[in-house]
C-alpha positions in Angstrom: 266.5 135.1 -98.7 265.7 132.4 -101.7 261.9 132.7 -102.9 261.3 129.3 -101.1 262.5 131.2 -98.0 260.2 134.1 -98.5 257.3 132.3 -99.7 257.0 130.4 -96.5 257.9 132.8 -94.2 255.0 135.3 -96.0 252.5 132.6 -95.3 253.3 131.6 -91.8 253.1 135.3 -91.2 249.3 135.1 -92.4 248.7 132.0 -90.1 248.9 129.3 -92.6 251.0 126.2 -91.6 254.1 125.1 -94.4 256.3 122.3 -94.6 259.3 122.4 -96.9 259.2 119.3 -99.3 262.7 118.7 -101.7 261.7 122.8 -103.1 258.2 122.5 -102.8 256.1 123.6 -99.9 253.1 122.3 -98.7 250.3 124.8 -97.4 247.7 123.9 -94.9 244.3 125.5 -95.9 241.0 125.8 -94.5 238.7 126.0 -96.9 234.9 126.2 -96.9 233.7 123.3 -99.1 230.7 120.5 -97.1 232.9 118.0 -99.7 236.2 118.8 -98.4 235.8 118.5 -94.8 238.7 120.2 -92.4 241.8 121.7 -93.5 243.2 120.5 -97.1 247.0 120.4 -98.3 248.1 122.3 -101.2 251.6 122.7 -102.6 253.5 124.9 -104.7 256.8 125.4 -106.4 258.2 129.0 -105.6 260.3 130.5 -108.1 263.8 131.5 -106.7 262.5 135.1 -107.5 259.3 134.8 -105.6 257.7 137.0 -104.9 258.3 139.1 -108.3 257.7 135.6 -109.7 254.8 133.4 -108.8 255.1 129.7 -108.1 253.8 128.1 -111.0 252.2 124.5 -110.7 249.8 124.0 -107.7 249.9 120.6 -106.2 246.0 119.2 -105.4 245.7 116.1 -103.9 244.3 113.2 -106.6 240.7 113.2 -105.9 240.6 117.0 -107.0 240.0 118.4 -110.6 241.0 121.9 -110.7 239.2 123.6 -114.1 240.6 124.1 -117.6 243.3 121.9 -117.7 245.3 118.8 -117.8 247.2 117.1 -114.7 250.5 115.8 -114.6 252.1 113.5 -111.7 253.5 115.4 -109.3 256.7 115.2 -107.5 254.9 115.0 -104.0 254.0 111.2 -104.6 250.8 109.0 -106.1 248.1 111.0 -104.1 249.0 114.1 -105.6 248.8 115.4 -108.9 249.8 119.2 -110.5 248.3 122.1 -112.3 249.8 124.2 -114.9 248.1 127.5 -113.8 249.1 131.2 -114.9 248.4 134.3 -112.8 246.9 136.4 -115.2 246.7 139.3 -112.5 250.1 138.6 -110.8 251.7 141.7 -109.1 254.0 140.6 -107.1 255.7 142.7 -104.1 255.2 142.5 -100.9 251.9 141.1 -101.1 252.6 137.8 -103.2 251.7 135.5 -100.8 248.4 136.9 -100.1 247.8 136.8 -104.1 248.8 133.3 -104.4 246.7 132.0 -101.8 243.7 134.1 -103.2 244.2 132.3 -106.8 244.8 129.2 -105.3 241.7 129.1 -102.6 239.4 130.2 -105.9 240.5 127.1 -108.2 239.6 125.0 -105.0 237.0 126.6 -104.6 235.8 125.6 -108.8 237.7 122.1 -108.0 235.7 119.2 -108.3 235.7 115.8 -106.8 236.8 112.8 -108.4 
């Protein structure tokens, strides 16, 4: 199974909605933000050896600013843009999908609106 494979099928098995974009995958997240209302879109680029890999950009749609760091276009279009972020903790194993989608759901969380 390629990491892309894995990386989706570990997060559909925790309930989160995926869709495969040319190597990317967007996530469908709830998160808990009164500025964000209902579910937001994320994406990421998993690594071929996800999950001893992480994925390393995270795709935030343009009117986020995730913390520390300077955006680049992203390949997901003009109402996207990507982070350069590092998972200083990153374990891997079996539970990589849950690890990613705890680092991810905290740089939301410290995102602000532009």
């Amino acid at each position: 199974m390629s990491g892309l494979d894995r990386f989706v099928a570990d997060l559909s098995a925790l309930g989160l909605e995926c869709e495969r974009r040319n190597g990317l995958v967007l996530v469908t997240l709830d998160v808990e933000r009164p500025d964000l209302p209902g579910p937001l879109r994320v994406g990421a680029d998993p690594p071929n050896d996800f999950p001893n890999v992480p994925p390393h950009w995270v795709h935030a749609p343009r009117q986020l600013a995730i913390p520390s760091g300077n955006p680049q276009a992203s390949e997901l279009g003009p109402e996207w843009l990507k982070w350069s972020r590092q998972h200083p903790k990153w374990k891997g194993g079996a539970n990589g999908a849950r690890h990613w989608l705890a680092h991810v759901r905290s740089l939301i969380l410290a995102a602000t609106k532009i």
